[in-house]
NUFI-777236 format. One record per atom (N, C-alpha, C, O): residue in one letter; x negated, y, z. Coordinates in steps of 0.02 Angstrom, whole numbers, padded with zeros to 5 digits, always signed. Example, Ala and Ser with C-alpha at 12.3 -4.5 7.8 and 13.67 -1.06 7.14 Angstrom:
REM NUFI-777236
A-00660-00284+00390
A-00615-00225+00390
A-00660-00165+00390
A-00712-00166+00423
S-00642-00112+00354
S-00684-00053+00357
S-00645+00002+00394
S-00670+00057+00402
//
This chain:
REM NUFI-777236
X-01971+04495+07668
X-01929+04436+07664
X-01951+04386+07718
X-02011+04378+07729
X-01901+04352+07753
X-01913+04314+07807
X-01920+04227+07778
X-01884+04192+07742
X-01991+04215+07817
X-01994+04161+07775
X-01952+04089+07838
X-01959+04117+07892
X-01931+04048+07846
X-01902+03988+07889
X-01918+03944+07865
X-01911+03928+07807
X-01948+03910+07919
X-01954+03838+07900
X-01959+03790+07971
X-01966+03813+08027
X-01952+03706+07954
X-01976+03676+08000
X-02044+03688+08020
X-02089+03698+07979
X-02052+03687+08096
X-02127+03700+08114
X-02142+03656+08184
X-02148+03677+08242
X-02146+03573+08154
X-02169+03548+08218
X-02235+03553+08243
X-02243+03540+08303
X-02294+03571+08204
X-02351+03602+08222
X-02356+03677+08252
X-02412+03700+08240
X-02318+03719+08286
X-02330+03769+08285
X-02380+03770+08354
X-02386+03722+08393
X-02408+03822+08360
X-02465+03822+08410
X-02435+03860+08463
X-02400+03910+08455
X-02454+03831+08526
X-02429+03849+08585
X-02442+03919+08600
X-02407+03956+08634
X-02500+03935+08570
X-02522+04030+08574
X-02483+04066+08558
X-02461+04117+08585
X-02467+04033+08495
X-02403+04082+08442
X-02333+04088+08472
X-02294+04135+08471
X-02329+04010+08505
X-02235+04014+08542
X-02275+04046+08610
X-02274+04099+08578
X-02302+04060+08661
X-02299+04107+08695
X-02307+04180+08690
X-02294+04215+08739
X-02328+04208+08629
X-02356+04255+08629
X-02272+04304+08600
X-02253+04360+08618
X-02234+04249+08547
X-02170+04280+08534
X-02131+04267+08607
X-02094+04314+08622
X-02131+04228+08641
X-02069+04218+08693
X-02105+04274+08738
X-02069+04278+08787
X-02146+04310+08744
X-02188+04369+08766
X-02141+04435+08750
X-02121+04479+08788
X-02133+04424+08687
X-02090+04479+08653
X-02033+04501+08655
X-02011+04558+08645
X-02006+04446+08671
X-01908+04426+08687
X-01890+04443+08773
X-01922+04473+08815
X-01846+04420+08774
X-01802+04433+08857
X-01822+04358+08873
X-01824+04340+08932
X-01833+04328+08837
X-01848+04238+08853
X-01882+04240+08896
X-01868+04209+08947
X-01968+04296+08889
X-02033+04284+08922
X-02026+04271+08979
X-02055+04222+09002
X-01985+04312+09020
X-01962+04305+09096
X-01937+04255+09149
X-01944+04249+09210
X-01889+04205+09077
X-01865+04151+09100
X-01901+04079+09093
X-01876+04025+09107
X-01981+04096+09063
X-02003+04033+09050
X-02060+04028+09061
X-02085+04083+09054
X-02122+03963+09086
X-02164+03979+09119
X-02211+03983+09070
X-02222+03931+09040
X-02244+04037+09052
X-02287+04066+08998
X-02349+04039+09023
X-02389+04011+08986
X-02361+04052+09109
X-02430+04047+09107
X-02451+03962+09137
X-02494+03948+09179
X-02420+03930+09111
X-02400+03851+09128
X-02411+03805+09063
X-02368+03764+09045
X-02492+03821+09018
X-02486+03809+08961
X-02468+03724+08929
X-02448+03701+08876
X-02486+03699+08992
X-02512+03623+08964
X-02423+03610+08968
X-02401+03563+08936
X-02379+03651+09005
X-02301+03643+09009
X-02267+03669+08958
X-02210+03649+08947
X-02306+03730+08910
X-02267+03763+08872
X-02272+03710+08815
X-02222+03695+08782
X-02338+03680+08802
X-02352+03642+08741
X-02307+03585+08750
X-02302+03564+08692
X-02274+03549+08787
X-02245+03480+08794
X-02173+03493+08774
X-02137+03454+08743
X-02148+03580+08808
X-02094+03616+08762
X-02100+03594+08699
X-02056+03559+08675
X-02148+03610+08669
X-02137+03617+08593
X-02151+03555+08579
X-02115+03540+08532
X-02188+03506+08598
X-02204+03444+08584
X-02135+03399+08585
X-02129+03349+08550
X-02087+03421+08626
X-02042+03361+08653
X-01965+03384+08630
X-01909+03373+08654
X-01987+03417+08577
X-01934+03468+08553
X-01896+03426+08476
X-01934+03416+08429
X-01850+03413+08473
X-01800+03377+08408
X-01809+03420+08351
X-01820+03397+08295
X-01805+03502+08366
X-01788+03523+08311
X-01836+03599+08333
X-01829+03632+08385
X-01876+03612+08285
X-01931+03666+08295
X-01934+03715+08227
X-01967+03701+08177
X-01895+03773+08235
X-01881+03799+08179
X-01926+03884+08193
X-01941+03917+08242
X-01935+03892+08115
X-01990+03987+08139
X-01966+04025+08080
X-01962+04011+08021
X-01958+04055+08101
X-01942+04138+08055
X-01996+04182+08043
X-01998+04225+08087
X-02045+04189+07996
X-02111+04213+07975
X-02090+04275+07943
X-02040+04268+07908
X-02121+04347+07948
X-02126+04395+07910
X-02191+04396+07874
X-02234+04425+07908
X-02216+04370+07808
X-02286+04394+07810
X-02326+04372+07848
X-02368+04408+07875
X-02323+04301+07861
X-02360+04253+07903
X-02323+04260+07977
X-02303+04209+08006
X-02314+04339+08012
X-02325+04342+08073
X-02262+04294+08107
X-02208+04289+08079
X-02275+04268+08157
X-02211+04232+08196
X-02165+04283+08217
X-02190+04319+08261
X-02098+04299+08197
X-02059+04341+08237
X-01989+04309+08250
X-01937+04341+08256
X-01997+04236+08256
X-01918+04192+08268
X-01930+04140+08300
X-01991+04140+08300
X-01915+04100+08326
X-01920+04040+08349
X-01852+04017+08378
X-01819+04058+08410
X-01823+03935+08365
X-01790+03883+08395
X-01815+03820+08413
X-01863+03787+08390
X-01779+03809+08453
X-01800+03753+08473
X-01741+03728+08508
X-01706+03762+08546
X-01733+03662+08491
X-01669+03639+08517
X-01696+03524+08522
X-01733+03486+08491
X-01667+03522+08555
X-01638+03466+08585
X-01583+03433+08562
X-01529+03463+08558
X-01590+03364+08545
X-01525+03319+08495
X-01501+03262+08491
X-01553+03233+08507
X-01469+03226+08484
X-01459+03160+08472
X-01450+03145+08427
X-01448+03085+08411
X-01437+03214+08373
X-01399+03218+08288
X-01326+03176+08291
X-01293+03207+08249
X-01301+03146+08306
X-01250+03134+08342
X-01167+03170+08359
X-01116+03175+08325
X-01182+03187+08419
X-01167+03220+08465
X-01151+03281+08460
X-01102+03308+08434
X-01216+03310+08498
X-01224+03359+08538
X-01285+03394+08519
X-01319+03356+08484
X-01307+03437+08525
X-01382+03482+08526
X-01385+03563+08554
X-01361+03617+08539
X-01427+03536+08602
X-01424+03575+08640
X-01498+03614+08612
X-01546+03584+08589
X-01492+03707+08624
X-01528+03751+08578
X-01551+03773+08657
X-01517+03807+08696
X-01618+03745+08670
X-01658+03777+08724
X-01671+03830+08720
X-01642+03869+08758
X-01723+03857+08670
X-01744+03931+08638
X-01710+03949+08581
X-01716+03911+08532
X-01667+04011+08574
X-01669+04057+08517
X-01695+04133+08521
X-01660+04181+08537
X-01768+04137+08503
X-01798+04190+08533
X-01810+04235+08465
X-01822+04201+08415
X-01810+04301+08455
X-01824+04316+08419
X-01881+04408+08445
X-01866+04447+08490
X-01930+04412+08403
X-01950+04470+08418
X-01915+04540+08445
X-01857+04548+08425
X-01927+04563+08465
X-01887+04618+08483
X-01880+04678+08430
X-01828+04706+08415
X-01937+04691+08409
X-01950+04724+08343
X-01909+04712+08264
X-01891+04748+08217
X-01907+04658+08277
X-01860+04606+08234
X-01805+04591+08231
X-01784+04569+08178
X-01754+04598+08297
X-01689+04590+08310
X-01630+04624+08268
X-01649+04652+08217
X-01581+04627+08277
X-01545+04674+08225
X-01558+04668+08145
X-01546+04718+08111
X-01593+04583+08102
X-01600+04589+08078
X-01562+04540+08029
X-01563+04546+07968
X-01519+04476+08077
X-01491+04416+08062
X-01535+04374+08066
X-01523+04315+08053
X-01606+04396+08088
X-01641+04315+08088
X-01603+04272+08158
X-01605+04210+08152
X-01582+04290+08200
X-01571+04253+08250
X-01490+04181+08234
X-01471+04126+08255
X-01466+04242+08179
X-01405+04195+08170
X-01444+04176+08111
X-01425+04118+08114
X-01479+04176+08064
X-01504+04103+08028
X-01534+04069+08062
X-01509+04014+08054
X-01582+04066+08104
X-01606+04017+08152
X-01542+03974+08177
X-01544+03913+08184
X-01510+03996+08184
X-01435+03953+08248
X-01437+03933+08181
X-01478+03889+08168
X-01392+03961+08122
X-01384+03915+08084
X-01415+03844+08059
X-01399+03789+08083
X-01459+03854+08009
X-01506+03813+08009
X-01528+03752+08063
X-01526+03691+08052
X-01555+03794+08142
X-01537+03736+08186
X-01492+03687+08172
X-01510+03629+08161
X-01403+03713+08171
X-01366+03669+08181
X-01368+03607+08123
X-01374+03546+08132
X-01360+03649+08057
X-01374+03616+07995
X-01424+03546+07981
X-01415+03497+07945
X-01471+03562+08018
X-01547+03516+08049
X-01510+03468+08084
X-01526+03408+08078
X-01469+03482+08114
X-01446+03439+08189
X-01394+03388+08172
X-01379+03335+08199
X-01375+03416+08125
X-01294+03398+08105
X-01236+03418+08106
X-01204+03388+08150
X-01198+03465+08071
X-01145+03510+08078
X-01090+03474+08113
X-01050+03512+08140
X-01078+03403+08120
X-01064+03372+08156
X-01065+03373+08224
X-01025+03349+08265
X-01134+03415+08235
X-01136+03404+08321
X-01104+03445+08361
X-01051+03427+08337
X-01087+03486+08403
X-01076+03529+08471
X-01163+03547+08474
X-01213+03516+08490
X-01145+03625+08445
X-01214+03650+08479
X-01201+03708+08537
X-01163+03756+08535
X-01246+03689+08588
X-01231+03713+08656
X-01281+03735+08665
X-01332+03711+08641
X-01278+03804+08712
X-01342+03848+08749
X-01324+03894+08810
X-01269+03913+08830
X-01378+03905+08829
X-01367+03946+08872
X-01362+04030+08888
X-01392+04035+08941
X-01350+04065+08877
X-01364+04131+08857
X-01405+04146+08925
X-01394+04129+08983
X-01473+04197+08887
X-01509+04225+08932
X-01461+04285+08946
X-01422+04299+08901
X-01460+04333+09020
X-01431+04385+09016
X-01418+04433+08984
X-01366+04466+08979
X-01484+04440+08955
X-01485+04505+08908
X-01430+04509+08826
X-01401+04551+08793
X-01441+04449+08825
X-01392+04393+08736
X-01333+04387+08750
X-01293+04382+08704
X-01304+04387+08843
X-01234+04356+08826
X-01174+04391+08759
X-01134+04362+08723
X-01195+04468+08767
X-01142+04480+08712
X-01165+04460+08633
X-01121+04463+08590
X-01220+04445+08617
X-01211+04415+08553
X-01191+04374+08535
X-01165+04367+08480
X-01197+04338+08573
X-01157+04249+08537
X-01100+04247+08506
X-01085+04219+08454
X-01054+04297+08560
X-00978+04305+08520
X-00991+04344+08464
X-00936+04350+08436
X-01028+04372+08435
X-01041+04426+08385
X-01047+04370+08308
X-01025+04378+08251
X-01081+04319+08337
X-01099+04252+08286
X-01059+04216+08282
X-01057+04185+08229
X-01025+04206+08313
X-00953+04144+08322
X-00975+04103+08381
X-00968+04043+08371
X-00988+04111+08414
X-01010+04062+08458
X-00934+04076+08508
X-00893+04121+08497
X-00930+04035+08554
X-00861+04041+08600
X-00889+04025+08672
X-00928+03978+08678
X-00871+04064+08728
X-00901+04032+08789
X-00860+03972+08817
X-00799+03962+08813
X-00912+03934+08846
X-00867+03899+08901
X-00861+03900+08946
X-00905+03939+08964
X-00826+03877+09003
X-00825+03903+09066
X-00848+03878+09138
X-00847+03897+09196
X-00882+03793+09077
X-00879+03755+09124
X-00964+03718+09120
X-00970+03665+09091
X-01017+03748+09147
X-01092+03746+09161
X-01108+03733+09207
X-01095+03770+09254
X-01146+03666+09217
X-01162+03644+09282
X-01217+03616+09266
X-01230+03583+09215
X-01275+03640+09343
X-01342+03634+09321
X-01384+03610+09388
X-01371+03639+09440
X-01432+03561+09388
X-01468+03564+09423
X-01537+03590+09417
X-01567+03574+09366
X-01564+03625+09458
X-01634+03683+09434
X-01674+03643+09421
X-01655+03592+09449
X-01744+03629+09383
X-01781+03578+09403
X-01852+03639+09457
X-01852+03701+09451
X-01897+03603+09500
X-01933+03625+09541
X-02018+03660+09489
X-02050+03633+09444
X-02021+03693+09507
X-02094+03709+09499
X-02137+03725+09515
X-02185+03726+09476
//
């Protein structure tokens, strides 16, 4: 049974070691710790999906509760996938956020076809400036 909960303490070991696991790892700077922790530090909404203690879920999203909220990370183990934790995480996120809001993300390559699988809808219209590192 998958345990979820809020987790604004979670330890930066634990969120690198799952975004390790995912298609995420690639896109984020893992070995940039004092950067990964300010991730999670500077984060609105910090949600984990536990099997038996172990971390195999993570969100993290960005908010105004408002608005808008934007879902930086939806990472889930790889081992783990195919299991619905990824669409209770979205859920929940949004629920956290305000069902009210527009929740927006980005699909890593590997995810684009799930989203539509969840209800999610694309848009067409993404515009970004990179930041430097």
């Amino acid at each position: 049974m998958i345990d979820y909960q809020t987790e604004p303490g979670l330890s930066v070991e634990e969120f690198i070691a799952l975004l390790a696991r995912t298609s995420l790892g690639e896109r984020r700077p893992l070995n940039d710790v004092a950067r990964m922790e300010r991730m999670l530090r500077e984060a609105d909404i910090l949600l984990t999906a536990r099997d038996e203690g172990r971390l195999v879920g993570v969100s993290r999203a960005l908010t105004d509760h408002a608005y808008c909220t934007y879902l930086s990370d939806l990472a889930v183990d790889e081992d783990w996938q195919r299991r619905g934790i990824g669409r209770e995480l979205l859920r929940r996120t949004h629920e956290e956020a305000g069902l009210h809001t527009s929740l927006i993300l980005i699909a890593a390559p590997a995810a684009r076809d799930y989203y539509p699988h969840i209800g999610m809808t694309a848009h067409d219209s993404c515009w970004m400036i990179r930041g430097c590192d």
